[in-house]
Structures are given as C-alpha cells and as structure tokens.
N, C-alpha and C positions, 0 to 999 in steps of 0.2 A: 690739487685738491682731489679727495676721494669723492667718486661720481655717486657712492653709497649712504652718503653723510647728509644728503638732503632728503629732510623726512617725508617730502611728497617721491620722490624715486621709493623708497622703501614700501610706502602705503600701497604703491600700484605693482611692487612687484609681488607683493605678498596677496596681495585683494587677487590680482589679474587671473589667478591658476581656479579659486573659487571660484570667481564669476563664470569662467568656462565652462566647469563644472556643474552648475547651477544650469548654464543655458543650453547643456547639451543633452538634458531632460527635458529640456521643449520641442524636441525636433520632431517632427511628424513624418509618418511613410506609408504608402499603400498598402504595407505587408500586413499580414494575419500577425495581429495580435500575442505578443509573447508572453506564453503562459510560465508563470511559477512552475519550476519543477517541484513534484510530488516524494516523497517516502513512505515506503509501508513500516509499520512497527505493528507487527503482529507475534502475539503469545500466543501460544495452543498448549493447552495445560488439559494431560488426563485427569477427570477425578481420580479418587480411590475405586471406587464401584463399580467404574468403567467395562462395558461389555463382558457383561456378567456369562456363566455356562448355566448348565442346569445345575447345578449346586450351588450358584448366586454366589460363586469364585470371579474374582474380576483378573481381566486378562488381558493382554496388550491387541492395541489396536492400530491397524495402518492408517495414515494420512495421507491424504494430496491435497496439493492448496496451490489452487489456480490464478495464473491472473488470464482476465480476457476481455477481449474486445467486444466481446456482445453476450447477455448471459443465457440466449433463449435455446441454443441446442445444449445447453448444461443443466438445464431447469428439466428438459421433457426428456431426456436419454434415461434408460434403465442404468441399477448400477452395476451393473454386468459389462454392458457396454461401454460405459464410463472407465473400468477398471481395463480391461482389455484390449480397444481401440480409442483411446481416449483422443489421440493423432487424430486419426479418420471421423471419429465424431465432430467434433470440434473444430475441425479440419482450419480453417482460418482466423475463428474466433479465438485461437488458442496463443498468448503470449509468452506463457510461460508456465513449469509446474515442475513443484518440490512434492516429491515423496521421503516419508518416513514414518517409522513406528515409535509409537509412545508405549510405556510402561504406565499400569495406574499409577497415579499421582504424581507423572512426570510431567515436565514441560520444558518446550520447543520455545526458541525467539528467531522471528525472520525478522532482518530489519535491511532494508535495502532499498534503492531507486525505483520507483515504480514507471514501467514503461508511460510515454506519451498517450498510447492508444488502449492503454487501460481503462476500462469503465466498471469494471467488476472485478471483484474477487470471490471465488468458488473454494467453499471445501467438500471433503468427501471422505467419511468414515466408514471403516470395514467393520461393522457392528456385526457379531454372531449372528441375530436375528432381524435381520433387514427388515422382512415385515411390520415388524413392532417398535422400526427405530425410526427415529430423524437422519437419517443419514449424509442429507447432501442441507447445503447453505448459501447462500448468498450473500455479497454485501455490495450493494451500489456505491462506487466512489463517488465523491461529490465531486464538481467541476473544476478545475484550478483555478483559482485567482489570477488576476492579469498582473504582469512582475512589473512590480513600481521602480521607478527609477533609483532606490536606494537599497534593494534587496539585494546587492553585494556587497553589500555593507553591514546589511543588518539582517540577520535570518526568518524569513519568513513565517508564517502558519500552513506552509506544505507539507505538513506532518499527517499521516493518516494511519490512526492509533484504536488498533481493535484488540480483544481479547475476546477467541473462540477458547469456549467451555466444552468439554467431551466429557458431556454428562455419562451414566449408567445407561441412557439408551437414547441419548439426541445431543444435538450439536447446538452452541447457545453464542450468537455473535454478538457482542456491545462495543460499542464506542466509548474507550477511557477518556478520561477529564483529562483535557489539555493541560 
C-alpha cells in the first residue's frame, strides 16, 4: 500500500513546512534590531528659468547630491568650500555624492540603495548669484521600520521618494505621494 494514500500523512506533510514557517518568526535574539532596507527615488528637475544671467537668460546648472551621515557640517560650510573640499569638509559625515549638470527644464532620476548610516540627504546648486539664491538643502530621512517577518515576501514602504525643484534661483525639496 502507498504510504501517501492516507489522508492524515498528506495533511501533516503539506501543513508541517507552514507551520515552520510560521514559528520561525517567533524566535527571539539579543541582536540589534533589523531594519528594513531603504531606497532613494529622487528626481531633480531644472525649471526653464533656472539660474538666470543678467539678461534673465536661463543657464545650466551644476548639482551635487549627498547622502550623509550627519547634516551639521553641510548645513554651516560656505559654498566654496562645499564645492572644492567637499572630502575634507565633511570629512566622515560624508557617504556618498553624485555630481552633475542640468540643462533648463531637464531632469535627472537617482534611484538607488540608500546606505544604512544615512540620515540625510544634501543638495547643492551652482546658482550664478549665490547671494540671492537658496543654494544648498536638506532633507532628514525618516528612520527605517523594523523588517517584519514577511518582507521577503512582500515589499515593503522602504521607499524614500523626493522631488527637488531647481527653481530660477532656490532649491524646493518635497516628498511625493507614495
């Protein structure tokens, strides 16, 4: 006789793999807490009007768009120094940084892993007249959520989903609708 044919064999071998499953999301450990990994999705989009000359000609402008681990020597650094020792500023706050120039009314997509020890994102625009512009920006990342026992399975809300504006003479960060 087939050992398969008896409906209580079948029940437990098909049930048994779930229930493991099920109770290996109960196990408890002294370790730090494991965080959802994070994504950035960030747009950067020149207006048209963007860093105007004196004849309120719009003109391309450079970016840098930081990730870091702390935002207070990027907040108080001129943009001089920002632009030219950006390394030695920043010196350990510093996780990462994309440069690049826009054209008016272009636009840039970063979409990528955001490191662990990110807590901020920095941009930084090379506007003609610095004095008169917004130049630099901030955005606090929110904290990750703690990874539940089924987010390999199902994908999370570790998405971190901005759209900086490079206005004609300031930088405009918002958070798009999930």
């Amino acid at each position: 006789m087939n050992k398969w044919r008896n409906p209580t064999r079948r029940l437990c071998a098909v049930a048994m793999p779930f229930a493991l499953l099920l109770l290996s999301g109960c196990g408890s450990s002294d370790a730090l807490p494991d965080l959802e990994s994070q994504r950035l999705d960030l747009s950067v989009k020149a207006s048209d009007k963007v860093n105007p000359d004196n004849q309120k000609k719009a003109a391309p402008i450079e970016i840098r768009v930081y990730e870091l681990k702390n935002d207070a020597a990027f907040t108080t650094a001129d943009y001089w120094s920002l632009h030219d020792n950006d390394k030695s500023v920043l010196t350990d706050d510093l996780v990462r940084r994309d440069s690049f120039i826009l054209r008016p009314g272009e636009e840039k997509k970063l979409r990528r892993p955001l490191n662990a020890q990110t807590t901020a994102i920095g941009v930084l625009a090379g506007y003609r007249n610095l004095a008169k512009s917004v130049w630099r920006v901030t955005y606090t990342i929110p904290e990750a959520p703690g990874k539940a026992w089924y987010s390999n399975f199902i994908p999370g809300k570790g998405k971190v989903q901005l759209d900086a504006e490079l206005e004609q003479s300031a930088i405009v960060i918002t958070e798009r609708d999930k």
